[in-house]
N, C-alpha and C positions, 0 to 999 in steps of 0.2 A: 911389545905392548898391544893390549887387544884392541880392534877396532870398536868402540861402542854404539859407533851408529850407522845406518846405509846414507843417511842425509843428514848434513847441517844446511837449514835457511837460513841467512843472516841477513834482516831486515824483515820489519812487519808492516811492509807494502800488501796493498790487497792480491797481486801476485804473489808474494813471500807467502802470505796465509795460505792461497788456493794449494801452491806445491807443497805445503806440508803438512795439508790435511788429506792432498789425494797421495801424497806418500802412504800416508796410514793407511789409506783405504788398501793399499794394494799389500800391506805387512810389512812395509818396510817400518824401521825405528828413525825415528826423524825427532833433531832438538829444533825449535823457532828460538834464534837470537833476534830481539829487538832491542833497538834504542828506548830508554824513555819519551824521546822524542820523535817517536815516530809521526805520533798524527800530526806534524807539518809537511808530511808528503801530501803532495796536492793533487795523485792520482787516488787518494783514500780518502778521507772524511772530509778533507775540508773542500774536493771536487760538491763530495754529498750534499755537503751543508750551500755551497755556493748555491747549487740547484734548488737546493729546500728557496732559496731568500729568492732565487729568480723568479720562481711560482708563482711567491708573494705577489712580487710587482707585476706576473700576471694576470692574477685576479684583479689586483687593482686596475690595472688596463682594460679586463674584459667588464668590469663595470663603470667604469667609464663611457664603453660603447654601447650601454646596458640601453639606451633609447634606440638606439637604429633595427632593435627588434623590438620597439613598442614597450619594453619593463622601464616603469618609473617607477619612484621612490615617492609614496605619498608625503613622509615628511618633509621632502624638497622643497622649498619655497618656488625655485628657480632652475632651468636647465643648466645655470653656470655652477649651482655647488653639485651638481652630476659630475662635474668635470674633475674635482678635487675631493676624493674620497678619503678619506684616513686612513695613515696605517701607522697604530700603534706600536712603535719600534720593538718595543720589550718584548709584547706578547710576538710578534713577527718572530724575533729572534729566538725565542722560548719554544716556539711551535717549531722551528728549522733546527734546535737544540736536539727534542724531544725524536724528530727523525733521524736524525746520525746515530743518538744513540741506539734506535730501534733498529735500524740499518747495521750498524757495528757490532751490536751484539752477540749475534752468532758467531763474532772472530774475538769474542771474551776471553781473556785466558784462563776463566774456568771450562769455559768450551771447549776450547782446544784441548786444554787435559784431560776433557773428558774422551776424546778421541781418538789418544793415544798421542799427543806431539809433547814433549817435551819443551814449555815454554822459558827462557831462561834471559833475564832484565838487564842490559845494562851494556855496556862497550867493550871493544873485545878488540883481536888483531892477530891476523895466522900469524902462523908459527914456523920456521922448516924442520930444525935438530928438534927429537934424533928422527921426530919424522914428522911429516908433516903432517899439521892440527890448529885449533882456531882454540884464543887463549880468551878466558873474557871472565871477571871477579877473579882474577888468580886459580881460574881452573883451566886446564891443560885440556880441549877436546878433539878429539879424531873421528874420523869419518870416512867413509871410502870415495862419496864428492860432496861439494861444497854445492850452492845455489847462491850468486849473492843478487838479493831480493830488494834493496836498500829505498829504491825511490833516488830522488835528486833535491837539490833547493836552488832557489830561483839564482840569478845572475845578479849581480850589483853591476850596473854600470859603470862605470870611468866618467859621470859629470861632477864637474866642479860643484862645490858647494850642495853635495846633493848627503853626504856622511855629514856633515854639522848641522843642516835644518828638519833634517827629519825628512821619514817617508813611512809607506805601509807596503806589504806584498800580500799575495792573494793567502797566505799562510794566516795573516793576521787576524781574517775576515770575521771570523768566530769564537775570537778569543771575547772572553764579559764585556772589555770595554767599548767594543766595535758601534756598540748602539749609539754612545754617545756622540762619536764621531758621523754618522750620520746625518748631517745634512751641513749647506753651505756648498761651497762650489770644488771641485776635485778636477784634477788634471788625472787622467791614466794613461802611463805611456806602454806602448807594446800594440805592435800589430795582429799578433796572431791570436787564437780561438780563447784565449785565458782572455786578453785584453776587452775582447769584443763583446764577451758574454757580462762580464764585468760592468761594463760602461753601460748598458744598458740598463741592467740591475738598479745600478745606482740612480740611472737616471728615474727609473721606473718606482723608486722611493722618495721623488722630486726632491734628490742632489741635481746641482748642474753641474753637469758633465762636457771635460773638452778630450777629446781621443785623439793623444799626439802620435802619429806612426811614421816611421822615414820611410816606406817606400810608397809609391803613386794610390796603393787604396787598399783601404784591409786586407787581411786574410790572402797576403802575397802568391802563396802556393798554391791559393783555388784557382777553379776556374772563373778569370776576371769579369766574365757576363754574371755570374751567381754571388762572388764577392761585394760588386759595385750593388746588386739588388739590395741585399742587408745592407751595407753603408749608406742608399739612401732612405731605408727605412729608420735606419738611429737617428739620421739628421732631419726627419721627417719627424720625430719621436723628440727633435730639441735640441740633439745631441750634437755638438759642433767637434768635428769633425778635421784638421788638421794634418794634412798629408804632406809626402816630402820636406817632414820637418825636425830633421833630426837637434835633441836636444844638447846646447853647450853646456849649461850652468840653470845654478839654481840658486835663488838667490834669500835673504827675508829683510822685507821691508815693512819696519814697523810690526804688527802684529798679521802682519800674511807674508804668504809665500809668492815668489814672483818667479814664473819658469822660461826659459828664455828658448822658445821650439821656432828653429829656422830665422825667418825675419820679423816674429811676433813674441812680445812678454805677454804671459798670459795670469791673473792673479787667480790663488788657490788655498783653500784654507787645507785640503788634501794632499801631498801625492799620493796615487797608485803605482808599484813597478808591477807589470802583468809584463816582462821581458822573458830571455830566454831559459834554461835551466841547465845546472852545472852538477858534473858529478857529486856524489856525495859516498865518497871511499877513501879519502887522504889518511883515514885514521887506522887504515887496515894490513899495514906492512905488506901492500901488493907488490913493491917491488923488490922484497926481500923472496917472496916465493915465486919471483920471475912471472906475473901478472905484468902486461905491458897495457897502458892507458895513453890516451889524448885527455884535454880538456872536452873534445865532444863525445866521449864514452871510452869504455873500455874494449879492446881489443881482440874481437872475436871470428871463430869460424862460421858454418855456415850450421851446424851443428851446437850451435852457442858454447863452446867451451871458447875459453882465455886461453892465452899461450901459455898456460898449468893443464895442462889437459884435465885432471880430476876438479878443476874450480870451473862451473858455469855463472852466465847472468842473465836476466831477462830485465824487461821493465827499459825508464828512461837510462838509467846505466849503459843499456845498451846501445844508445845515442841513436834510436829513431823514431818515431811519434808519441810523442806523451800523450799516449792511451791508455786508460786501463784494460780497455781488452783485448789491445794487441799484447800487453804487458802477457796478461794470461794466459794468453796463446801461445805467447814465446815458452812463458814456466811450463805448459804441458808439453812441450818440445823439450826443455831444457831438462824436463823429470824425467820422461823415459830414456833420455840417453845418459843420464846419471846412475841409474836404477839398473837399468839392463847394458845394455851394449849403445857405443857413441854412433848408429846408424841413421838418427830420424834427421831431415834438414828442413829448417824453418823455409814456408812457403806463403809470401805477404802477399801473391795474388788473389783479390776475391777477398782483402779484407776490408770493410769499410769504417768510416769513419764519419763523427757530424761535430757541426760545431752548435750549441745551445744558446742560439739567439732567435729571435723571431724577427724573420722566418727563420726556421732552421735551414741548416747549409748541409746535406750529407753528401759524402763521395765515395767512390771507390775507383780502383784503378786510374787509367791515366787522363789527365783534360786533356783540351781540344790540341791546342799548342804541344806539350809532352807527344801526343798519336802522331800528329804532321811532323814534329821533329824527328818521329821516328819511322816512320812510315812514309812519308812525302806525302804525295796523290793518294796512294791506296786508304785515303779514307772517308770514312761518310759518318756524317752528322746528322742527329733526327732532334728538335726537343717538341715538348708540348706544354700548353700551359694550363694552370690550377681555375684559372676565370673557365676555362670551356668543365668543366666538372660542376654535377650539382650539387654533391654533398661541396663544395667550396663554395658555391652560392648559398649552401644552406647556412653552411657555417659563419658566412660572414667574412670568410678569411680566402681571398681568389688570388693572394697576388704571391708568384711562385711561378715556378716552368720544372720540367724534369727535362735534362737532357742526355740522348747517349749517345757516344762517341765510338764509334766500331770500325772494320776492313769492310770492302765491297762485297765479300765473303758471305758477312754476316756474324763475322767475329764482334763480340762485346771486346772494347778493349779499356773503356771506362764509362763512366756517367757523374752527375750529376743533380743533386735535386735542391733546389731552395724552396721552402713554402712550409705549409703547417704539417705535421709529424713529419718531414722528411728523414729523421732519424728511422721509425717503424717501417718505411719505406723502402729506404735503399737498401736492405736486406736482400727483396727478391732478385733484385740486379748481381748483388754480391753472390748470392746461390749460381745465378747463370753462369758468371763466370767463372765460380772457382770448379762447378761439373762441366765447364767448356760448353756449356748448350750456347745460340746462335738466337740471333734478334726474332728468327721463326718461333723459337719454342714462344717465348715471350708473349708473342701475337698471336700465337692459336690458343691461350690461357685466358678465356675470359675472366672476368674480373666482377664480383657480385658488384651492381649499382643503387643507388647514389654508392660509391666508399671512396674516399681519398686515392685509394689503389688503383683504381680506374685511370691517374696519371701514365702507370708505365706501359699499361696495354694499349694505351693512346698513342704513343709516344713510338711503343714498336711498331703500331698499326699504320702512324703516318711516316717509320722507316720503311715500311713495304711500299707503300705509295710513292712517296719520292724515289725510288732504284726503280719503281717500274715507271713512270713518268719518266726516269733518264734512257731507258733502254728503248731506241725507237724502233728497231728488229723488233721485239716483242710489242711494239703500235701498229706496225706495219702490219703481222699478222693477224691479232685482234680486229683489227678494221677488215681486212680481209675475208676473213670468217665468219662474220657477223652478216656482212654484207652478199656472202656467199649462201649463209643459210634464211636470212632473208628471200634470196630470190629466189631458191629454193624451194622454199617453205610455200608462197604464192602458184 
């Protein structure tokens, strides 16, 4: 039987789309299997849309602050209705509509056929006899590899009473009815980057929001100096805040919800789960064609192929940062070794990441803790902060630090930045690292002023300082010299 294609994508995650449009690019024939339900991956449209609605609650924040640069609103009577601006839910949600779609549309499936991928709808499940191929509407396909592209869906918990009263997941956010839901008080459980962008959001559309998380302070995996800074900007912002509380039961009392976090019931007309996320391949006969999985992903090399050597995956399937742009990085690793030869090997250093709260949290490589764990002594710490900047004074927004985390060398070995665009930010850290350049290059890069950028040349500028303030050999002879050409000089 002939092979029909060089690539099946199975899934229309916005990884699944990139690798089977740069397939075309390169001549290969590539089919896109999706689900109807794909857009409940929450690396795709409904990340988008979260973003469109957090905006919202941006603007409504930055006019809020609209007098501490002198703009008032002449209709105001008063500075107190400055304080509670309106946002019309519908049109919010219509305008955060109107961007997904804008945003999605280039992965139309008239687009895509326009580019050559072969877009084909609906459920499916390899195959091995007489050879192995991915069956989906009662058609039989073959391929010489596979990409599975799928995305994930969130985690249900194991609490009591939490299946009979009802909840929402981040999936939900943008489905029509969501407006209505909007406001009244919401419980969101989940510590990491979904939870925390979330709670804000909401808060920032005056829901009151309580962010129940079981360990000691959000966003576990940061670094704790940058995490606790957002955490107290949410509870700064309203937002209460509940740590070390993990949830038993969930209960309903009367016409509300009672959630029982730690040694507190807390009342909620909402839940959010912003928890963790679970494969989503059980329908795919992977272990009929010897695909080996866990619950935290599928079982891969370092070349992203499955224990099927011709089936690859990228994305959260692959059970490591639900990003989409690691996702995508993974799929152009996982396309050329499908394509050509299994040679290229996934390389996560020097990739960075942020979480979409304000302040923003971005990182790359390792924090403080992870370098000492691994390193011991050999290491040095530099941060600076967003108040010594003028475009931060200009802006309004000073509270923030970048910090990086390096060898005595002058090795980057990670950083971190909290403060306003720290996403556009951490970029240039993430370049150092992954060309291996050293805290020097860094610091001999001036940085145009006033710009937000000005944080990291700061930041290298006062790692040179600090290494030479520890090196007293290098005091000793500056004093020396100085003082030699002094009397000299006379």
């Amino acid at each position: 039987m002939t092979v029909e294609y060089d690539l099946i994508v199975i899934g229309g995650s916005t990884a699944g789309i990139y690798a089977a449009v740069a397939a075309t690019k390169l001549k290969a024939r590539v089919a896109l299997i999706e689900n109807e339900r794909v857009q409940t991956n929450w690396l795709g449209h409904g990340a988008i849309y979260a973003q469109a609605l957090n905006q919202v609650g941006r603007v409504q924040e930055q006019v809020r602050e609209a007098t501490q640069f002198g703009v008032h609103f002449p209709i105001a009577d008063s500075i107190e209705q400055l304080q509670l601006p309106s946002v019309q839910l519908d049109e919010a949600m219509q305008w955060a509509q109107t961007v997904v779609y804008t945003c999605s549309e280039q992965s139309s499936p008239a687009i895509l056929a326009s580019l050559g991928v072969d877009v084909i709808t609906g459920a499916g499940e390899f195959c091995r006899q007489p050879h192995l191929g991915f069956v989906v509407n009662d058609r039989r396909m073959r391929s010489r590899a596979y990409l599975i592209a799928t995305g994930s869906r969130p985690v249900i918990p194991d609490i009591a009473g939490l299946q009979t009263i009802g909840y929402l997941t981040p999936a939900d956010i943008w489905q029509p009815s969501f407006a209505q839901r909007l406001q009244g008080s919401w419980v969101v459980i989940g510590d990491g980057s979904i939870g925390t962008e979330l709670a804000q959001t909401l808060a920032r559309l005056n829901c009151e929001v309580t962010l129940v998380v079981s360990a000691s302070h959000i966003l576990p995996d940061e670094d704790p100096e940058a995490s606790r800074l957002v955490q107290a900007q949410l509870e700064a912002e309203g937002i209460r805040v509940l740590t070390e509380s993990p949830v038993a039961h969930v209960r309903q009392i009367e016409d509300k919800k009672w959630v029982q976090a730690g040694n507190r019931a807390i009342e909620a007309d909402e839940i959010l789960l912003a928890t963790d996320h679970q494969l989503n391949v059980e329908a795919f006969n992977l272990e009929g064609v010897g695909v080996k999985f866990t619950p935290q992903g599928l079982e891969l090399n370092e070349k992203l192929q499955t224990t099927n050597s011709r089936i690859y995956a990228c994305g959260n399937v692959a059970g490591g940062q639900p990003f989409a742009h690691i996702a995508q990085y993974e799929a152009s690793i996982a396309l050329k070794n499908a394509l050509f030869a299994p040679v290229f090997k996934v390389d996560y250093r020097g990739i960075p990441w942020a979480v979409f709260s304000n302040p923003q949290l971005a990182r790359v490589g390792l924090t403080e803790a992870q370098a000492r764990q691994r390193y011991g002594k050999d290491v040095f710490v530099a941060r600076q902060y967003f108040k010594t900047l003028d475009k931060a004074q200009i802006l309004g927004n000073a509270t923030g630090f970048c910090k990086i985390v390096g060898r005595e060398n002058g090795e980057i070995l990670g950083a971190s930045i909290v403060g306003a665009d720290a996403s556009e930010l951490i970029g240039a850290i993430a370049f150092a690292i992954r060309q291996k350049l050293k805290v020097n290059a860094i610091a001999n890069l001036p940085q145009i002023t006033p710009t937000l950028s000005e944080i990291i040349h700061k930041t290298a500028i006062e790692w040179q300082q600090q290494r030479r303030s520890r090196n007293k050999s290098l005091h000793n002879f500056l004093e020396s010299f100085f003082n030699l050409r002094r009397n000299w000089s006379s």
